[in-house]
C-alpha positions in Angstrom: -12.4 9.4 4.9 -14.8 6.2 5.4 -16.2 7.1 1.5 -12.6 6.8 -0.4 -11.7 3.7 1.9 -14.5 2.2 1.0 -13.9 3.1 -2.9 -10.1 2.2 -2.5 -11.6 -0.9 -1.0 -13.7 -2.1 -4.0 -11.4 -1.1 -6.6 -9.1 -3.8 -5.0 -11.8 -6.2 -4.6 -12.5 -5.8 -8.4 -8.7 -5.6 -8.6 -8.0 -9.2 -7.5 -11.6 -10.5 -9.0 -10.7 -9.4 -12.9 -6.8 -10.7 -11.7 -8.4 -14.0 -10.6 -10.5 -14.9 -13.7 -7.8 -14.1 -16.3 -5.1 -16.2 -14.4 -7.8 -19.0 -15.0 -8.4 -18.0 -18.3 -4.8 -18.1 -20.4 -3.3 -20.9 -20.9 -1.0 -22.9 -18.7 2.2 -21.9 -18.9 2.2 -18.8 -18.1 5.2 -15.8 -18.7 6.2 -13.1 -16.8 4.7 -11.2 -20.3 1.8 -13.3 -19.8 1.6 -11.8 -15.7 2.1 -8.5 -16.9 -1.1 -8.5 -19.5 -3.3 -9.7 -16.2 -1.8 -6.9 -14.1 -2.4 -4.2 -16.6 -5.9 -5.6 -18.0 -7.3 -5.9 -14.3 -5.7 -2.5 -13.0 -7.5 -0.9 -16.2 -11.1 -2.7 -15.3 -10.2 -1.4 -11.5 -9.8 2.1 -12.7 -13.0 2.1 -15.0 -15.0 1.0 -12.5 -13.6 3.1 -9.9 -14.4 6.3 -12.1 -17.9 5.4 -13.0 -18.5 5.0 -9.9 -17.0 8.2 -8.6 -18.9 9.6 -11.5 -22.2 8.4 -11.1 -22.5 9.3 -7.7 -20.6 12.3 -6.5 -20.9 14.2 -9.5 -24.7 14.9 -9.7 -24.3 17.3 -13.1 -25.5 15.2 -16.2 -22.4 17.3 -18.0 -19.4 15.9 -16.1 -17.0 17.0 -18.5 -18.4 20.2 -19.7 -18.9 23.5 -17.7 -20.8 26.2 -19.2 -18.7 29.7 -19.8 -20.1 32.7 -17.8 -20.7 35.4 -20.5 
């Protein structure tokens, strides 16, 4: 239960961070379009980290996405 708060935790963290820089970023007058590009572009960079991190530490095969077939 602590583990996927603490995951759910940093994937907001990077969440608002990614939100935070590309709000700085585009130009002034910003759209509702212009809000919806930051939304999606920081909830993708949340979710990428999120799995590689999931990945790279509860999955200890090196072949996360391909089982071997019992014969």
């Amino acid at each position: 239960m602590q583990r996927a708060l603490l995951l759910g935790g940093s994937a907001l963290c990077v969440f608002v961070v990614v939100a935070a820089i590309m709000i700085k970023i585009m130009p002034a007058p910003l759209k509702s379009s212009d809000y919806m590009v930051i939304g999606s572009v920081a909830t993708l960079v949340a979710l990428l980290v999120l799995f590689l991190v999931v990945a790279s530490t509860t999955l200890k095969s090196r072949n996360v996405f391909f089982k071997r077939r019992k014969k």
